[in-house]
C-alpha positions as CSV (number, residue, x, y, z in Angstrom):
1,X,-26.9,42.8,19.8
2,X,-23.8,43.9,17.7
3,X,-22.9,47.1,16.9
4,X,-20.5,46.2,14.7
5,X,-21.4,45.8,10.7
6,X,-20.3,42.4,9.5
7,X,-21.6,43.3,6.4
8,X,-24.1,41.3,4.0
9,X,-23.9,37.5,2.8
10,X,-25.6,36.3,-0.2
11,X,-28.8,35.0,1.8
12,X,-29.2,38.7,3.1
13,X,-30.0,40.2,-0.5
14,X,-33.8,39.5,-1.7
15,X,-35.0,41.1,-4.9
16,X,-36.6,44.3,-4.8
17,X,-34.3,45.2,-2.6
18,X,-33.7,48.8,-1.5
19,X,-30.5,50.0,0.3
20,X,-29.4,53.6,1.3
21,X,-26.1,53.9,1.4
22,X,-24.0,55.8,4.6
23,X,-23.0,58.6,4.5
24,X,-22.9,61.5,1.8
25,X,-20.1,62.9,0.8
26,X,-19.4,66.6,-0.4
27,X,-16.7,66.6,-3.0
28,X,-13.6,69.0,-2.6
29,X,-11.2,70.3,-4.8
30,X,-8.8,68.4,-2.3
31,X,-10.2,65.1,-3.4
32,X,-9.4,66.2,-7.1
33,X,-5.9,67.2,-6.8
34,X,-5.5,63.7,-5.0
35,X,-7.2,61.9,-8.1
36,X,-4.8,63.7,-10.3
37,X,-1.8,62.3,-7.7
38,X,-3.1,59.0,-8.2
39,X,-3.3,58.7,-11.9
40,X,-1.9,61.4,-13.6
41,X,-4.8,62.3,-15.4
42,X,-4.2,65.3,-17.9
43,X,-8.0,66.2,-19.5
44,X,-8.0,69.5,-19.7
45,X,-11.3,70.2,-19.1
46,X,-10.7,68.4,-15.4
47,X,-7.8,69.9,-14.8
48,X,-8.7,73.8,-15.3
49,X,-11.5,76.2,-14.7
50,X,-10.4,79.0,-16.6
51,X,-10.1,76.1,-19.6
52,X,-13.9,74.6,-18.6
53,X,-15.2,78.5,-18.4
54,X,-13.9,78.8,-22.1
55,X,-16.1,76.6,-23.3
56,X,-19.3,77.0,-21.4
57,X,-19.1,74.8,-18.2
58,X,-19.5,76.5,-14.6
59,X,-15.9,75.6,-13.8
60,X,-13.6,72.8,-14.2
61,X,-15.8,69.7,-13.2
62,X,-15.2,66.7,-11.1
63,X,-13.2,63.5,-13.0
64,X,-16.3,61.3,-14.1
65,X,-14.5,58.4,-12.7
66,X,-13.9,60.0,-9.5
67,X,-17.9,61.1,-9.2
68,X,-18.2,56.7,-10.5
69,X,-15.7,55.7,-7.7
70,X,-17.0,58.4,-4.5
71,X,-20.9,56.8,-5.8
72,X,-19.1,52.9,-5.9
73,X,-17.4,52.7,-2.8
74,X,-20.7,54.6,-0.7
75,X,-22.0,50.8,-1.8
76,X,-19.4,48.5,-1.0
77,X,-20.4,48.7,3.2
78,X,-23.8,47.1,2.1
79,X,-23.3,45.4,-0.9
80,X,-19.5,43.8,-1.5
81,X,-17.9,43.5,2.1
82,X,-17.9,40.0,1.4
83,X,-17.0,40.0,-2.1
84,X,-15.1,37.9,-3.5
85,X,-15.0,39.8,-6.5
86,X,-16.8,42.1,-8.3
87,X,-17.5,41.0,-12.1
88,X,-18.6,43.4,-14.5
89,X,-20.7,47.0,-15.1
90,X,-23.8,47.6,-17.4
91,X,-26.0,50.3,-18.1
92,X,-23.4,53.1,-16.4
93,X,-25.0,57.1,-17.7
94,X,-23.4,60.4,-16.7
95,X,-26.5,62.5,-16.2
96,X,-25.5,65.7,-14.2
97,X,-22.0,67.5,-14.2
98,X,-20.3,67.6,-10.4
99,X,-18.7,70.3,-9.3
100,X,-16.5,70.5,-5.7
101,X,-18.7,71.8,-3.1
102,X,-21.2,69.1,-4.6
103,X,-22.5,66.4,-2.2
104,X,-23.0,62.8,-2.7
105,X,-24.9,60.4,-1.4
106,X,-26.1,56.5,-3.2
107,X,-28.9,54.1,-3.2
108,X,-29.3,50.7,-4.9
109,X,-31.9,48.0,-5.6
110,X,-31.4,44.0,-5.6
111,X,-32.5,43.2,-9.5
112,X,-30.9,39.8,-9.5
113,X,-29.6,36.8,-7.4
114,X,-28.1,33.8,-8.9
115,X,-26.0,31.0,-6.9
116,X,-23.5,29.5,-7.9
117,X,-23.1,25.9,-8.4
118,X,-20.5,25.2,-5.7
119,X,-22.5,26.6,-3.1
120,X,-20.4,28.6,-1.0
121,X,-20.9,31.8,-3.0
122,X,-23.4,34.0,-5.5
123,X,-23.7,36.4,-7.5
124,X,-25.5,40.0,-6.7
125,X,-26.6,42.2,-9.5
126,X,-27.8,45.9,-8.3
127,X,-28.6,49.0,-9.9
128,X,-27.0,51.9,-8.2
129,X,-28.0,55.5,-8.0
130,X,-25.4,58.7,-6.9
131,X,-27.3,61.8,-6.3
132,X,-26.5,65.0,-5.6
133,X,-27.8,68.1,-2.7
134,X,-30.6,68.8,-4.8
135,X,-32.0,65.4,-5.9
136,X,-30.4,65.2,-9.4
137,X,-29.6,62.0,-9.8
138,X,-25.8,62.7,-11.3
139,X,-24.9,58.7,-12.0
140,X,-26.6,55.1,-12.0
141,X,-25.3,51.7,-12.8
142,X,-25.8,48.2,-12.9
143,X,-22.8,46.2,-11.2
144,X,-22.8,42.4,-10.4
145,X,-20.5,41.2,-7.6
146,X,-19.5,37.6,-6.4
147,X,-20.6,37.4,-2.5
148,X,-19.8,34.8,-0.3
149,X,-22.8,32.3,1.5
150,X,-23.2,32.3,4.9
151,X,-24.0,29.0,4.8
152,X,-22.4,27.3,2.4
153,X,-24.4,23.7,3.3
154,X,-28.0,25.0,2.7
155,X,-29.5,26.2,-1.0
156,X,-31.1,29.2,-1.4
157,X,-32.5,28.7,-4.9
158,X,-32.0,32.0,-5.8
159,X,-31.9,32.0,-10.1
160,X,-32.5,35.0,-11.6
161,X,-30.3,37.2,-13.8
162,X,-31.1,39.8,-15.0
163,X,-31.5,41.5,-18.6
164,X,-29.1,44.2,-19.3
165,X,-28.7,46.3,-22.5
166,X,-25.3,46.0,-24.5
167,X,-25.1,49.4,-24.9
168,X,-26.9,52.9,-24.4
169,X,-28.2,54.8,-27.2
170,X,-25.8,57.8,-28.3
171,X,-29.3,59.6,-28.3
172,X,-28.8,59.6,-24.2
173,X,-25.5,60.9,-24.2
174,X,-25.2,64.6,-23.9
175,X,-27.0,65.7,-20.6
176,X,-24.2,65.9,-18.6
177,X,-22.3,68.6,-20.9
178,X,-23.4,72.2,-21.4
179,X,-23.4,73.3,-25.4
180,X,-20.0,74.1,-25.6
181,X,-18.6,77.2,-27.2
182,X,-16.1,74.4,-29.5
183,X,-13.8,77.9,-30.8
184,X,-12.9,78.6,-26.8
185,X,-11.9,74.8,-26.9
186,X,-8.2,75.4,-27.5
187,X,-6.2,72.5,-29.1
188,X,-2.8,73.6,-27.7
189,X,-3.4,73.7,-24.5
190,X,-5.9,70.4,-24.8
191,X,-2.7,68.4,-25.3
192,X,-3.9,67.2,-28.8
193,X,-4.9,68.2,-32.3
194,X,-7.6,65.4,-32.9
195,X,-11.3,66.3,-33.1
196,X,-14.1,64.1,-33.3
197,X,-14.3,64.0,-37.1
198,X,-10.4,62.6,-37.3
199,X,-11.4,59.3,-35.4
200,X,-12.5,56.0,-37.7
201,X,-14.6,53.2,-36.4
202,X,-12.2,49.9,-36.5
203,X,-9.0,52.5,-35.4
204,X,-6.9,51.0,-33.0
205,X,-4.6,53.4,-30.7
206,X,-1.7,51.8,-28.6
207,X,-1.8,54.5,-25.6
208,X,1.5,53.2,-25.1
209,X,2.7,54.6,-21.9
210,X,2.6,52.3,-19.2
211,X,2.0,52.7,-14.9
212,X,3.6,50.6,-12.5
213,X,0.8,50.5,-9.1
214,X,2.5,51.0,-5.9
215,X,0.6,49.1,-2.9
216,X,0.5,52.7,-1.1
217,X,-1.2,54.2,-3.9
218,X,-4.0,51.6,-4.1
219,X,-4.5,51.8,-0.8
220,X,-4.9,55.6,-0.7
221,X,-6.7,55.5,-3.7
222,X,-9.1,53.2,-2.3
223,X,-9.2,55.1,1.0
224,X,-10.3,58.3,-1.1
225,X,-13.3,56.7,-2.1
226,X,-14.4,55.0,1.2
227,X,-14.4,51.8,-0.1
228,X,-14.1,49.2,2.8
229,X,-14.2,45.7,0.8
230,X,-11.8,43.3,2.9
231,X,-9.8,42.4,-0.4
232,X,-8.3,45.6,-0.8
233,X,-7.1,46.2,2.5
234,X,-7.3,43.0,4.8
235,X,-3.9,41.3,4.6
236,X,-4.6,39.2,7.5
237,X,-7.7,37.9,5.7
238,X,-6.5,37.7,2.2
239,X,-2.6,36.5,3.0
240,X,-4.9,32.8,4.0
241,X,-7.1,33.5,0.5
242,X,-7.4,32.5,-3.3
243,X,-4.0,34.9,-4.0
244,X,-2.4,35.0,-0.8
245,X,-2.2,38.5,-0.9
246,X,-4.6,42.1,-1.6
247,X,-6.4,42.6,-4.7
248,X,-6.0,46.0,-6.7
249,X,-9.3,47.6,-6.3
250,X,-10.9,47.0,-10.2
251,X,-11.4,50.8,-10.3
252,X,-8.1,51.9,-9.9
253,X,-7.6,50.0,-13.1
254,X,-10.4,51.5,-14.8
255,X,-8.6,54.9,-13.8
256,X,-5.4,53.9,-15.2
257,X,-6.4,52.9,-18.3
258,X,-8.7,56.2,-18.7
259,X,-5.7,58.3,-17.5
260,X,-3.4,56.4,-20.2
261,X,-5.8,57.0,-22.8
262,X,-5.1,60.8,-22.6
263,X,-2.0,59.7,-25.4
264,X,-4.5,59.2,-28.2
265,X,-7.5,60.7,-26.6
266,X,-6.3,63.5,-25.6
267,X,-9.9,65.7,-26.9
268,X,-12.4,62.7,-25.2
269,X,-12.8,64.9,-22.2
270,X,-16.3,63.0,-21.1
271,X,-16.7,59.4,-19.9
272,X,-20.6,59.8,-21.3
273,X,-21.2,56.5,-20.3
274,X,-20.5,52.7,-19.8
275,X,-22.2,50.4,-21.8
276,X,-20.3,47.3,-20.4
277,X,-17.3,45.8,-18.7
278,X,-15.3,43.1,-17.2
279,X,-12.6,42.6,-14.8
280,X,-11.0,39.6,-17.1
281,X,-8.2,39.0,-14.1
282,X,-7.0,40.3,-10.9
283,X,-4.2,42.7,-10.5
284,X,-1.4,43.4,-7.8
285,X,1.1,45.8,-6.5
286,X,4.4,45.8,-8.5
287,X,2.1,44.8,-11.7
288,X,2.8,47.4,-14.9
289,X,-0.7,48.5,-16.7
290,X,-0.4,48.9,-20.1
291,X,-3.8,50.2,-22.4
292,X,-5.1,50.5,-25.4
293,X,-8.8,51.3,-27.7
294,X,-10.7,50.2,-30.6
295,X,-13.2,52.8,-31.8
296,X,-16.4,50.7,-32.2
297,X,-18.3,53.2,-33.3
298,X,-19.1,57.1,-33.7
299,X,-22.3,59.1,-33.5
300,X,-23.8,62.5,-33.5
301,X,-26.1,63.5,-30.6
302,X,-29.5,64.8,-31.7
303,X,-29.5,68.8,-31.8
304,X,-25.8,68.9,-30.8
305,X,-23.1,70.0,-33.4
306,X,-20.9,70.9,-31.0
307,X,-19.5,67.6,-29.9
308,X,-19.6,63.9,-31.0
309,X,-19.9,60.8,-29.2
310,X,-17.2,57.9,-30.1
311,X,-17.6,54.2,-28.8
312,X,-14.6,52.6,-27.0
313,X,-13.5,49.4,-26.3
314,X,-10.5,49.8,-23.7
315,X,-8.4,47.5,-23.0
316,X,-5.9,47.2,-19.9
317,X,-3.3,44.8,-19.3
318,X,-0.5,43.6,-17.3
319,X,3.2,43.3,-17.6
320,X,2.5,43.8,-21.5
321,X,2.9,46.5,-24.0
322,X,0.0,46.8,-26.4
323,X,2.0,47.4,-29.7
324,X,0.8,43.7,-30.2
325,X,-3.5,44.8,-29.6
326,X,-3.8,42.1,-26.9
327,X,-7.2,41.6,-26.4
328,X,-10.1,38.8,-27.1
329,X,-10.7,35.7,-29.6
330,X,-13.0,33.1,-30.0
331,X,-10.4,31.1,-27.6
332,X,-10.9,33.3,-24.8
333,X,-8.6,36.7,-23.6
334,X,-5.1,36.8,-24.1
335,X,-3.0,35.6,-20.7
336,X,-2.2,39.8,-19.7
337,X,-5.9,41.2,-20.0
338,X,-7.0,42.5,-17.0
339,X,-9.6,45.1,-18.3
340,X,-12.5,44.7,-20.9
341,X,-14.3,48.4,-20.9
342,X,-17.0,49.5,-23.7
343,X,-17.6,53.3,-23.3
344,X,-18.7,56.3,-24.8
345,X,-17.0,59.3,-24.8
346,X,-17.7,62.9,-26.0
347,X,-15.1,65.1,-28.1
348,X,-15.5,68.4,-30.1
349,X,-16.6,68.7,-33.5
């Protein structure tokens, strides 16, 4: 018998499922500084304790999308070894803050199988769950990913996809930030002078600074979270591929547009949650990510007049500035999308 993983094929997954997920991971302030290496991210709440203290957290906590990536790649052993690419994210909640010292560890369930119509791959939808040393479940998901078939020649009639909400209720949205003491939450050194109340739904903000990804960078970005899919990393493999070369991991893009946002969003210092997403087209090293946001929406969270919850579309693309709004039509996306995200994030009142 092998002792080697070779990792799962479509026919592997049944519904019902239920993985654990090697191995748990404590979170350090090392792995936060890296983040902040990676992508430049400049929320001040992330970025300083004596800042978070001021306004009632514990210290300065973990980069949400660092807590989504550590939980993400803990999956990608058992679930997307053999992706071909992963699709799309639903259902996504914040629930607990993370702090470093923090441990880590994921589980998911099979809610969906559905193959696709050439036959040599399918598509796997699971629900994912991070938790932390004490049981508090701190993030779950729903993610569907493209698999290849072990054998391409024989049907597996799997059909079933499932249903997933188009967005969370802004009722849900506050558990993961302590009542926040708004007068410690200084506007100079947040980078920006733009509250909740300032923000209109239909506004549209050009983030307009733009990141060229580096093929070390990726890598080591995608190191950092333990991901071990082949089409990050396996040149060998993928040079004889679709693209002929790696793919950009889809959340390091995610990342770059959040960190870009910080021109225009400087206050949204909480990813509260993702509602929905798509990774409309692949990138690659030497590519130039460009972002932008409509606000789709604003709400306040029951009992909580300390902060307010805005809903995000972000938009990433390639090799394009987004003076122009690229985005989506009845026709389809525009050529330099790469990134359709529909968040919510919290800011002070």
């Amino acid at each position: 018998m092998s002792k080697t993983n070779p990792g799962n094929y479509f026919e592997d997954f049944s519904i019902g499922q239920i993985i654990r997920h090697a191995t748990p991971r404590t979170v350090t302030t090392g792995d936060a500084s890296l983040y902040t290496a990676l992508y430049g991210s400049r929320f001040a709440v992330q970025s300083s304790d004596a800042f978070a203290r001021a306004i009632g957290y514990e210290r300065a906590p973990i980069d949400d999308l660092l807590v989504f990536h550590i939980v993400f790649g803990k999956t990608v052993p058992d679930i997307s070894l053999n992706a071909v690419a992963n699709l799309g994210y639903a259902g996504c909640r914040f629930l607990v803050p993370v702090y470093p010292g923090d441990s880590l560890s994921a589980q998911s369930e099979v809610i969906g199988l559905k193959e696709n119509s050439n036959g040599k791959t399918g598509v796997v939808y699971v629900r994912s769950t991070g938790v932390n040393q004490h049981g508090d479940v701190v993030l779950d998901y729903v993610r569907w990913v493209m698999v290849r078939k072990k054998e391409p020649e024989t049907p597996t009639g799997h059909d079933h996809v499932p249903l997933l909400p188009k967005a969370l209720g802004a009722d849900s949205l506050g558990d993961a930030v302590p009542v926040l003491d708004v007068d410690g939450f200084d506007l100079a050194l947040s980078g920006s002078p733009h509250l909740w109340g300032d923000y209109e739904i239909g506004e549209r903000i050009d983030h307009v600074d733009g990141m060229t990804v580096e093929e070390a960078e990726h890598q080591m970005a995608t190191r950092l979270y333990q991901n071990t899919a082949k089409v990050h990393f396996n040149q060998f493999t993928e040079g004889q591929g679709r693209f002929g070369r790696r793919l950009i991991y889809g959340g390091h893009v995610i990342s770059l547009a959040r960190a870009l946002s910080f021109n225009g969003l400087g206050n949204a210092f909480h990813v509260a949650a993702i509602n929905g997403g798509r990774h409309v087209a692949p990138l690659f090293a030497g590519d130039t990510v460009f972002a932008w946001s409509e606000v789709l929406d604003k709400a306040e969270l029951p009992g909580r007049d300390d902060v307010g919850a805005l809903r995000l579309r972000l938009f990433a693309t390639k090799d394009c500035s987004c003076v122009t709004y690229p985005g989506k039509d009845e026709a389809g996306y525009a050529q330099a999308v790469i990134l359709d995200l529909d968040l919510w994030v919290l800011l002070p009142r």
